[in-house]
Phi, psi and omega in degrees: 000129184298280196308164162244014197245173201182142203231108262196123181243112159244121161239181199182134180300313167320130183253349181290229181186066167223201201322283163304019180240310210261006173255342141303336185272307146305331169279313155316344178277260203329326204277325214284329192283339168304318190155318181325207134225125193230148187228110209255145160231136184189182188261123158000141176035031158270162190303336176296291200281345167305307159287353158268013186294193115086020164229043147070036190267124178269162210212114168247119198305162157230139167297308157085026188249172207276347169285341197251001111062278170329285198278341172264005146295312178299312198302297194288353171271272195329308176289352179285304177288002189242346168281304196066104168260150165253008182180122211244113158244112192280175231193311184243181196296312201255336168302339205271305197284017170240312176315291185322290181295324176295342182280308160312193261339316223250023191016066191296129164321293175249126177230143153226162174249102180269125153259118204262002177234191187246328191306166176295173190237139191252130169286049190287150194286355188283291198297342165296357202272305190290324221281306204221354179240303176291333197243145119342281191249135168253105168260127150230183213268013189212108182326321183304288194296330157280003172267326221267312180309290205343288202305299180306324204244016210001071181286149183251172187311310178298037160258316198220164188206149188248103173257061178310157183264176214236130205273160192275091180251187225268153193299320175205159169230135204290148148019101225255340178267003172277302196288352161282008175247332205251337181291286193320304172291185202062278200268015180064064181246198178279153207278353178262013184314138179246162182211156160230143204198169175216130167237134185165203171276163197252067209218156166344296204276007179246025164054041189268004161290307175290307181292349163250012162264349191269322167299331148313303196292300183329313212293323190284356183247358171230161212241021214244185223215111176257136162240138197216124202246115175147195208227153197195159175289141170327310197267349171295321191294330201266343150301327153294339156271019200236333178291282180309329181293282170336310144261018160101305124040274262289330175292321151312319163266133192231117169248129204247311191103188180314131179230127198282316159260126178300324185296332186268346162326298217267355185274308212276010159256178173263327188186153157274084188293158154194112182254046196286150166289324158223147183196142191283243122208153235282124200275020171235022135276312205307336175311330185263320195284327168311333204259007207029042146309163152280158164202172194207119173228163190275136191275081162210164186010235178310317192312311184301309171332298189262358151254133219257063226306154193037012166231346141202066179135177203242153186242140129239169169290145178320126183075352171277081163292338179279351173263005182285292178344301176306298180301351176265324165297333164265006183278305156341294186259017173230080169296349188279280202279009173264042152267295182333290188308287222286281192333290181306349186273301176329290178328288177316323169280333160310309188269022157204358185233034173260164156292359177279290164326296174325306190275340157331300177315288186322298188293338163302327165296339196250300190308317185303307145352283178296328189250027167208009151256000000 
């Protein structure tokens, strides 16, 4: 194929606003500001398509739910076929098993398959089908979950590729001792008040029980106030705040909601917890770390890929609150060396975690592709 410009179909099932919607959106911006032509599918009135509006993306709702099945297959062969893409990427579970096959039929040149999480993959004759026969290609956001397809689908290196996603960053970030005076007024504590925190979905698999329990063992040896930023099911949250009351805690954990910009959040902390049970990897660490926040995540899936322990952040085991406990306690009370750490992280995201990397990455991939079929 002569051209580089390349006319790029992404679709997804998903209905939130987390790591993955923003990382469809951000890659889509970036392809669009290159030269591309990118087209997000996705269900009516989601926060993905709310924000792409008016940044010259064409955008088709989709439902993607399992009664329309049908009828949004026949649909997406009609539209492959009247765009003609050169490269179709599905993003969620149930866009894959309808996208995938309607782009083969509809004789899509490049189909990939991205996977944003860490859980396991089972070897069913369905996923040998999406895994090695409907996609090219698998990306995902974590050297683990590409160790994990290779071994289960026996995928060679050319299959599958660990593409993290690459953060947009900021024109600039205000002061860390500013935005912790301006958090501490927000909740109306005292203006010298400290903090620890989390941001993400406010859910099970996002170990947000083990931070507070682990943050309960912390508190009597520490002065500081955990916050936790994000949005969650109703009846989850309230068990969490029926948690924290339990532990005695509850004057200390401040749950904030949703926060649309992140950066003064993660400047206004002492360190950024994320205690997922499973996880890809998670684009409000690479956020935090960029942001020379400290952080501390549980040695699981992507997090470990990108966190190095003592040298940029702290690692525990999944579900150990009493080593979460340690780790917050050594992030604290040894500020030289979690500076050191916070410094290397930085360092390191610049130089491998940006959307310029990604997508950079990305486009070798669709050119390698193009030049050997």
């Amino acid at each position: 194929m002569k051209s580089h410009l390349y006319k790029i179909i992404h679709t997804t099932c998903h209905t939130d606003w987390g790591g993955l919607e923003k990382r469809v959106l951000n890659e889509s911006l970036w392809m669009a500001d290159k030269g591309h032509q990118v087209i997000i599918i996705a269900p009516e009135n989601t926060p993905l398509l709310q924000r792409a509006k008016g940044h010259g993306l064409n955008l088709y709702p989709m439902s993607f739910k399992r009664l329309s099945a049908l009828s949004d297959y026949s649909r997406l062969i009609r539209i492959f076929n009247q765009e003609k893409p050169h490269i179709v990427n599905t993003h969620g579970n149930t866009d894959s098993k309808i996208a995938l096959p309607a782009a083969k039929k509809a004789l899509v040149p490049c189909r990939i398959l991205s996977r944003h999480i860490s859980t396991p993959v089972s070897n069913t004759w369905y996923n040998r089908l999406l895994y090695k026969k409907l996609s090219h290609y698998t990306f995902t956001t974590a050297d683990y979950t590409r160790r994990h397809l290779q071994d289960v689908f026996n995928l060679s290196a050319q299959q599958v590729f660990s593409i993290p996603s690459g953060i947009v960053e900021p024109a600039a970030l205000s002061p860390k001792d500013e935005e912790r005076k301006n958090l501490a007024a927000k909740l109306n504590l005292d203006p010298c008040a400290r903090f620890i925190g989390f941001a993400g979905r406010v859910s099970q698999d996002k170990g947000v029980d083990t931070l507070l329990q682990g943050f309960q063992k912390a508190a009597r040896h520490i002065p500081h106030h955990l916050v936790i930023a994000g949005t969650g099911e109703a009846s989850f949250l309230g068990r969490m705040s029926e948690l924290a009351r339990d532990l005695n805690i509850e004057n200390r954990v401040h749950f904030i909601g949703f926060q649309e910009n992140v950066w003064p959040f993660y400047r206004s902390l002492d360190c950024k917890i994320l205690p997922s049970v499973f996880e890809g990897i998670p684009q409000v660490l690479i956020e935090a770390m960029y942001a020379l926040c400290p952080v501390i995540g549980s040695r699981t899936g992507g997090i470990a890929d990108i966190i190095t322990h003592d040298e940029t952040g702290l690692l525990f085991n999944v579900g150990q609150s009493c080593q979460l406990c340690e780790m917050i306690i050594k992030t604290i009370d040894h500020p030289e060396a979690t500076n050191e750490r916070a410094q290397n992280a930085e360092q390191k995201m610049k130089r491998c975690h940006t959307i310029e990397t990604m997508g950079q990455k990305i486009i070798r991939i669709y050119q390698s592709h193009f030049n050997n079929t």
